[in-house]
N, C-alpha and C positions, 0 to 999 in steps of 0.2 A: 416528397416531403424533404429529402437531404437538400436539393436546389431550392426550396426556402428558407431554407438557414441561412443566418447572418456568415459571410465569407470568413472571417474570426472564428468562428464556431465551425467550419468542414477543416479548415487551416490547420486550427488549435488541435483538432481532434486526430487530423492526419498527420502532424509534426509528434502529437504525443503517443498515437502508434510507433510511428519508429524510433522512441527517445525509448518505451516501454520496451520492445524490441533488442535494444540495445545493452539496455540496462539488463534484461532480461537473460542474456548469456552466460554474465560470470557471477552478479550479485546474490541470486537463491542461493550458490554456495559458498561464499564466501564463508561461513562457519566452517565448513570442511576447509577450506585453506588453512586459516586460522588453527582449526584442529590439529594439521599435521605439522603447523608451524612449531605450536605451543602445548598445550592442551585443553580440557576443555571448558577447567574454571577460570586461566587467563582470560581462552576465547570468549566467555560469557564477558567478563569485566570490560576485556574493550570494544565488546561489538552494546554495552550498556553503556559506557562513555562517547563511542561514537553518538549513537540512539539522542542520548541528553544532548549536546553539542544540536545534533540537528534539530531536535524540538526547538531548542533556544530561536534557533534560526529562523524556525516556522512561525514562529509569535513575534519576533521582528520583524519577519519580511511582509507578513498579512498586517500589519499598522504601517509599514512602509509603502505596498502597493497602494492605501489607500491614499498616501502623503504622494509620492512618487508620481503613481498611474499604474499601470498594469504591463505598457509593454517595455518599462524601461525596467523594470525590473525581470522581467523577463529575458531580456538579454544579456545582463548581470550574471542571472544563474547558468544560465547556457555559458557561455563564455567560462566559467567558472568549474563546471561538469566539462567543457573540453580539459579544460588544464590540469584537470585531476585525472581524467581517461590517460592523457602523454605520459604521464608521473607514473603511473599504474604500469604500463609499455615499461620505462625505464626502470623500473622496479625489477623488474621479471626477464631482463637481457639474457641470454646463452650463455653469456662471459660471466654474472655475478646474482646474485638473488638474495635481495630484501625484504624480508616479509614486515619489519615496521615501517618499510618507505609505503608500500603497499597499503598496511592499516592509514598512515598520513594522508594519503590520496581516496581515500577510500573516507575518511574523516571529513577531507576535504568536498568531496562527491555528496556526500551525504548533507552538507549544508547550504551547497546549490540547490540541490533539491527542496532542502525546506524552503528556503527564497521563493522559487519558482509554483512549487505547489498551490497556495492561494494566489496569486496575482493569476495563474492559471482558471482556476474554479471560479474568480472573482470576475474575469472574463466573461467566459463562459454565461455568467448569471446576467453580466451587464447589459447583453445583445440577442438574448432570450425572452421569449417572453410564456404567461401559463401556457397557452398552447402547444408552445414549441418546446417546453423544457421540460417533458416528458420522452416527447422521442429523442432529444441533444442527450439524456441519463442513458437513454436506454442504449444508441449505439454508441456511446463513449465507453459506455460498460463492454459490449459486444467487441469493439477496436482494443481496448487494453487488455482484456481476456485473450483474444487471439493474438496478439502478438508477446502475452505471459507466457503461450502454450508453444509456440514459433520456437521461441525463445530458450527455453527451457527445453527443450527437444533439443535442438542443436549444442545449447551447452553440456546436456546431461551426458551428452556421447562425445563430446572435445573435450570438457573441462579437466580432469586428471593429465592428457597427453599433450592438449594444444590449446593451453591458456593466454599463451603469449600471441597466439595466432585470435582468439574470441578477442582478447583486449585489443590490437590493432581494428578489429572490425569495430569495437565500440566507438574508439576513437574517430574512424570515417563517419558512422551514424552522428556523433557529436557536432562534427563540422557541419554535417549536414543540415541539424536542426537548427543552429545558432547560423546560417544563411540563410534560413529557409524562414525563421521568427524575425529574422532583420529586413528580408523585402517582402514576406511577403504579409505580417500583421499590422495592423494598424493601430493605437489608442482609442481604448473606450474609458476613460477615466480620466482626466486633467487632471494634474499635480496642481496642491495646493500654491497659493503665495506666502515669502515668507516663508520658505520649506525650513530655514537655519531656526528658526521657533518651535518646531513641530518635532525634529528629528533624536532630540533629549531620550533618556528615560524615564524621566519624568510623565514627557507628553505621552509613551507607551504606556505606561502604568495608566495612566488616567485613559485612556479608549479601553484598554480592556477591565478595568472596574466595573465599566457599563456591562462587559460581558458576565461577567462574574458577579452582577446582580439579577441578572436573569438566570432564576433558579431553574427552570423547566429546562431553557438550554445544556446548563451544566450539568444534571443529573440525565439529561439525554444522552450528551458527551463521555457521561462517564461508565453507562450502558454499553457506548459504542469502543472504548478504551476497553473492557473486558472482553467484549467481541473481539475484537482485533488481535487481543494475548492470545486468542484461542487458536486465531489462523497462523498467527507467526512462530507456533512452537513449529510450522514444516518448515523453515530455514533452521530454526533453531534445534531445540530437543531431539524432535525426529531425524532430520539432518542427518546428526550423529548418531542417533539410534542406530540408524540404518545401517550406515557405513560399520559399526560395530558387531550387529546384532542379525542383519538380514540375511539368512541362509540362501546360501547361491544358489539359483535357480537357472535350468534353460527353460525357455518357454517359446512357441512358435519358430525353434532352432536359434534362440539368442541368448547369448548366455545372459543374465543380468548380476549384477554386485549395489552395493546401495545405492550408491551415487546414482547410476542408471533406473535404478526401481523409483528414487526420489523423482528423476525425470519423466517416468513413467507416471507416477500419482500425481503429478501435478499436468499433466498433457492430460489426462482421462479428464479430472478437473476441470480442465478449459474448455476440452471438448462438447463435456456435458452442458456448460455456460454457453458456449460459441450457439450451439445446437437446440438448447431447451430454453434459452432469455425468452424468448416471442410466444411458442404455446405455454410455458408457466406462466409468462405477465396475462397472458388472456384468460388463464383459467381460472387467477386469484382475483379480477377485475369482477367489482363488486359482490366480493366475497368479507366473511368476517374477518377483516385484516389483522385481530388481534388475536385470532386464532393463527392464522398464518404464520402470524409472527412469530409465536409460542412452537409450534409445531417446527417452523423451518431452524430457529435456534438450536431445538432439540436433538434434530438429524446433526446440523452441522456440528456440535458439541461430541455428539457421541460417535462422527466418524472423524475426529482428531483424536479423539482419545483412545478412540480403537490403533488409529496410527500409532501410537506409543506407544502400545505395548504388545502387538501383535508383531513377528514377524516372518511369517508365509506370505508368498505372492500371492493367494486366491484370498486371503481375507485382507490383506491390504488391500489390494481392487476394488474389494467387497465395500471397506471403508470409504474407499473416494468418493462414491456412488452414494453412498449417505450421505456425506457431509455437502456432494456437490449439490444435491436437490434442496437442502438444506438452507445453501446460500442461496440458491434460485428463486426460497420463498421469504426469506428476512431482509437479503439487500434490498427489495423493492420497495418494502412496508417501509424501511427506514428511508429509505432517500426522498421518499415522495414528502415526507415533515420535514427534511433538514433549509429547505428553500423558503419554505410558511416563516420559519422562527427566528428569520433572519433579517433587521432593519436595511433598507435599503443605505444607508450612508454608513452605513458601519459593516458592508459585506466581508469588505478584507479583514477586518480583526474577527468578526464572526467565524467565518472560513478559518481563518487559522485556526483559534481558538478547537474547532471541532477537529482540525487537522491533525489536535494532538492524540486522538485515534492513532495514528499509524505511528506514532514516536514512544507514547508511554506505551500501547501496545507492545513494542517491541522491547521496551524496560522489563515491563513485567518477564514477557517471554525470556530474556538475554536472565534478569536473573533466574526465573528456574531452572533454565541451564545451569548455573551455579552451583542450586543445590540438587541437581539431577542424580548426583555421587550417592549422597543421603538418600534420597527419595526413591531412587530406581525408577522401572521402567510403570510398575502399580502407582506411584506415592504420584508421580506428574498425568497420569492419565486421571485419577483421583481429583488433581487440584483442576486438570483441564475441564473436567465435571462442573465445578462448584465455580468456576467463571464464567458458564455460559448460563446458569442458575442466579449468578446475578447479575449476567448483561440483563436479564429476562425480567427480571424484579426491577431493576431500575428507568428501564424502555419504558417497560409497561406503566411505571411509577410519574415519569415525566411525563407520558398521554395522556394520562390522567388530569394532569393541570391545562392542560390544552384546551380553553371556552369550547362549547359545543359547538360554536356556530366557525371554526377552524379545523374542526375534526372530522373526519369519516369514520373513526377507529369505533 
């Protein structure tokens, strides 16, 4: 099945493993730098101005890849994610240390990525077809989990001693990938004629109007924006929780401290995705998906918010294991509609648009950190509750518009 995929599609999938990878060393804790820079309502404010800056990005760059093409903006962002990796290196020298050149670079990082994000996905969709764009979800899912979990393993155990050694390795993976998207992908997209007409804000506003009358998309979207605040209170909330709050533990003769225990929940995580994607997808296959849906939300809600406010190693663990089975049974049910609800001439503003998933996700999260002071460690497991209660109401609210003759649900 993988040697019938479109060459773009094994490329795309094995470049964004190692961009995942890479990324995957120092950025889960970036709040903890931040933390020890400043504390931890600055850190909330600018990892939320970072967050906005890159959304913006993302709803430019998905109306641009559809102006553009897909792989010219692709190496735009790459190109872009190197230069921010160097700056990052030069931040963090033996001789001097900046932690605002670091947020700059890291600003900057964060807006290659919205660029690249949809022109990626949009990809992906162009050289796919129903057939095929089941199994292209399933191991792109399987490839970016694993190299989450790679990832996060090796950072969790350098990042405090040898950051400056993860960021040199980012920056090899960078060159790597912007080589590796310059010979070896091709365009599936033509760039418009005429592009100096197209490239306004004007002509942005007007493609994503079309989005934003599509109600079922939007109220899907914004189902998937509350999911997403849930997962990212583990860079964020939890994060610091941890680091503040985690009683040292040895365990299997290792000592662990947050940071590590962080690395630790997020490896079990990956592992349980790396290991359970293939028997969960076969056991929810044609099953009542909208129960699944309901149910796997529920796990994954209630072991984030057990993360908040627990802190023993054996009921952290405990949590992973909920929340991971959790994702195991709502990623599928969602991703399998995000493809149906999407015009084909309009992929790249669609993708974006849904892209804002991972940007206001991280809004919300970045502000409750903010009021985490107020709230403590009950008041955000509390709120992490009543965000997966209305991813659930809203998912469920948008399938419901979905013609019968489009739905399984």
């Amino acid at each position: 099945m993988w040697k019938n995929l479109h060459p773009n599609i094994r490329k795309r999938i094995q470049i964004e493993f190692l961009s995942r990878l890479g990324s995957s060393l120092i950025f889960p804790f970036m709040s903890i730098y931040l933390f020890h820079a400043y504390n931890a309502q600055i850190t909330g404010v600018l990892m939320m101005i970072n967050i906005i800056i890159s959304f913006l990005a993302g709803i430019y760059g998905g109306y641009l890849t559809d102006v553009f093409g897909r792989r010219r903006l692709l190496l735009f962002g790459e190109f872009i994610k190197l230069l921010a990796s160097i700056g990052i290196v030069c931040a963090n020298l033996p001789v001097y240390h900046f932690p605002w050149l670091t947020f700059v670079m890291m600003f900057l990082g964060n807006i290659a990525s919205g660029l690249i994000s949809p022109a990626s996905e949009a990809m992906l969709i162009d050289v796919s077809t129903e057939k095929t764009r089941a199994f292209m979800y399933a191991i792109n899912y399987w490839a970016n989990n694993l190299a989450l979990m790679v990832g996060m393993i090796i950072g969790g155990w350098l990042f405090e001693r040898h950051f400056l050694l993860l960021t040199t390795i980012l920056v090899i993976i960078n060159i790597s990938s912007l080589l590796l998207t310059k010979y070896l992908i091709t365009e599936t997209h033509e760039q418009m004629v005429n592009i100096k007409c197209h490239v306004g804000f004007q002509s942005v506003f007007h493609s994503y109007q079309i989005v934003l009358c599509d109600v079922r998309f939007v109220i899907f979207t914004l189902g998937g924006i509350l999911l997403l605040s849930v997962e990212f209170q583990r860079t964020n909330f939890i994060a610091i929780h941890l680091v503040q709050s985690f009683i040292h533990t040895k365990w299997l003769g290792i000592s662990f401290d947050g940071v590590k225990m962080l690395s630790l929940l997020t490896s079990i995580n990956t592992a349980i995705i790396v290991l359970f994607t293939a028997p969960i997808s076969r056991w929810i296959t044609n099953r009542n998906t909208k129960k699944i849906f309901v149910m796997g939300t529920t796990l994954f809600t209630l072991g984030y918010a057990l993360q908040a406010y627990v802190n023993t190693l054996p009921l952290l663990i405990f949590s992973s294991f909920i929340l991971s089975f959790g994702e195991l049974m709502y990623v599928p049910t969602r991703q399998s509609k995000l493809a149906d609800l999407m015009p084909e001439n309009k992929r790249g503003a669609y993708l974006a648009f849904n892209g804002s998933i991972f940007q206001l996700g991280k809004v919300i999260a970045s502000s409750m950190l903010i009021g985490a002071p107020f709230l403590g460690s009950f008041g955000i497991a509390t709120a992490i509750i009543f965000l997966g209660l209305g991813a659930i109401i809203l998912t469920l609210w948008a399938l419901r518009l979905i013609p019968d003759n489009q739905s399984n649900m």
